[in-house]
C-alpha positions as CSV (number, residue, x, y, z in Angstrom):
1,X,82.2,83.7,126.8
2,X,83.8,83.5,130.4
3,X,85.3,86.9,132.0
4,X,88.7,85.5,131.9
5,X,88.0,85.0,127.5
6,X,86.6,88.4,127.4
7,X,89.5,90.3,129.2
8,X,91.4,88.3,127.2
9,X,89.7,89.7,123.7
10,X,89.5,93.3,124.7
11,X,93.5,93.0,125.7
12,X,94.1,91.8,121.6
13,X,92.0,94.1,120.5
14,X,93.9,97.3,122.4
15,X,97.1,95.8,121.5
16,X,95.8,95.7,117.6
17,X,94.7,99.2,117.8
18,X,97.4,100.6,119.8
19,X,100.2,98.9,117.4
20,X,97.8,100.1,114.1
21,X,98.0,103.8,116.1
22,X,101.9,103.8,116.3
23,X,102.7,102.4,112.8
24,X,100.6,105.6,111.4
25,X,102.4,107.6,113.7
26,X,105.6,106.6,112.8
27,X,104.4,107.0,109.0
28,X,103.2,110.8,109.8
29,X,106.4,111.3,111.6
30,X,108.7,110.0,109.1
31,X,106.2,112.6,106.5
32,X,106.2,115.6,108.9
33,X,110.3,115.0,109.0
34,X,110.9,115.0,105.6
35,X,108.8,117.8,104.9
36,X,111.0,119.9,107.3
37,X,114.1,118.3,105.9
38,X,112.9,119.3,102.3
39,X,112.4,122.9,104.0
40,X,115.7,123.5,105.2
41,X,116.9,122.0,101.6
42,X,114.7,124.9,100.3
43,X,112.8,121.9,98.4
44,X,109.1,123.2,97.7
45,X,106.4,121.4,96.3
46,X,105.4,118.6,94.2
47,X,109.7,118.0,94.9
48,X,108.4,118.3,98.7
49,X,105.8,115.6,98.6
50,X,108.0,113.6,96.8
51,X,110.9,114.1,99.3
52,X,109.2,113.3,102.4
53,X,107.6,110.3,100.5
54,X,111.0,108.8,99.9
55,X,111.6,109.7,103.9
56,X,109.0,107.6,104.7
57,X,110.0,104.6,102.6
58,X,113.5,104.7,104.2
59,X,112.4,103.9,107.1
60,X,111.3,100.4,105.7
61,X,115.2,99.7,105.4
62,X,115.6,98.2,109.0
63,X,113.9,98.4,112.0
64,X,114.5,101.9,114.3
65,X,115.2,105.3,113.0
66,X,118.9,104.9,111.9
67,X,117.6,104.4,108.2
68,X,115.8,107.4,108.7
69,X,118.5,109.3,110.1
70,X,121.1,108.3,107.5
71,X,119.0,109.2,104.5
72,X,118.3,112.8,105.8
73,X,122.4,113.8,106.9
74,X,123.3,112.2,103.8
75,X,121.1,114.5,101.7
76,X,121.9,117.0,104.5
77,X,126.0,116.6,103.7
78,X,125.2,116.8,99.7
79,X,123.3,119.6,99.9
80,X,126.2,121.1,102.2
81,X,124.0,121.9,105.1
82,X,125.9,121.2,108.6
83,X,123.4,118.9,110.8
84,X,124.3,116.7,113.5
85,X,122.6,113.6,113.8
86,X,121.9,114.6,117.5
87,X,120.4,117.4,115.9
88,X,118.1,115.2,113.4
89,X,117.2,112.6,116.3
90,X,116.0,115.7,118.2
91,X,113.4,117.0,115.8
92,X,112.2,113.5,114.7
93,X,111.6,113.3,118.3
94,X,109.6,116.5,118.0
95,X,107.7,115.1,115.0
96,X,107.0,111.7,116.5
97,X,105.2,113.9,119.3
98,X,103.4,115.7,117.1
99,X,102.4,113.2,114.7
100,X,100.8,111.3,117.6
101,X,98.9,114.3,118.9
102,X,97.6,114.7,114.8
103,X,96.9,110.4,114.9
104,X,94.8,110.7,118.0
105,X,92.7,113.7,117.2
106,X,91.7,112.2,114.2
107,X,90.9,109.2,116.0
C-alpha cells in the first residue's frame, strides 16, 4: 500500500466513524429532547420512554430538525403549553451538545 492509498483509507475510515458518531448523537439528542418534552407535559414513565421514542422516530420524517420541531409544538399546543419554536430549537441545541459530550465519553 503507497502513502497516498493509506492517507486515503484512514480519511474513509474517520469520515465512517465520525458520520456513525453524529447519527447516535442525533439519536440521543432527539431521546434526551423528548424526555424533557415529556417533562414539561408532566409525562412520567413507561409513557416517558415511549414519548421520547416516538421523538426519535420523527425525526426520520425528512432530513433536519423541522420534523422534530413540529411533533414536539404540536403536542406542546394540545397539551396547551405556550412554547415557541425558537424556544424548542434552543434546547434541542442544548441537547445536541450534550448528547455529543455523552456519545464521546462512552467512546
Amino acid at each position: 500500500m503507497t502513502t497516498f492509498e493509506g492517507r486515503e483509507k484512514a480519511y474513509e475510515d474517520r469520515f465512517a466513524r465520525d458520520e456513525a458518531m453524529m447519527f447516535k448523537a442525533r439519536a440521543r439528542r432527539n431521546k434526551l429532547f423528548g424526555y424533557w418534552a415529556a417533562s414539561e407535559m408532566n409525562i412520567s414513565g413507561a409513557d416517558a420512554d415511549k414519548y421520547a421514542g416516538s421523538v426519535v422516530i420523527a425525526d426520520l420524517e425528512e432530513d433536519g430538525d423541522a420534523d422534530v420541531i413540529r411533533k414536539v409544538k404540536a403536542d406542546f399546543d394540545a397539551a396547551g403549553i405556550d412554547m415557541s419554536e425558537h424556544r424548542l430549537e434552543k434546547h434541542l441545541s442544548e441537547e445536541f451538545a450534550r448528547a455529543k459530550v455523552q456519545i464521546e465519553s462512552e467512546a
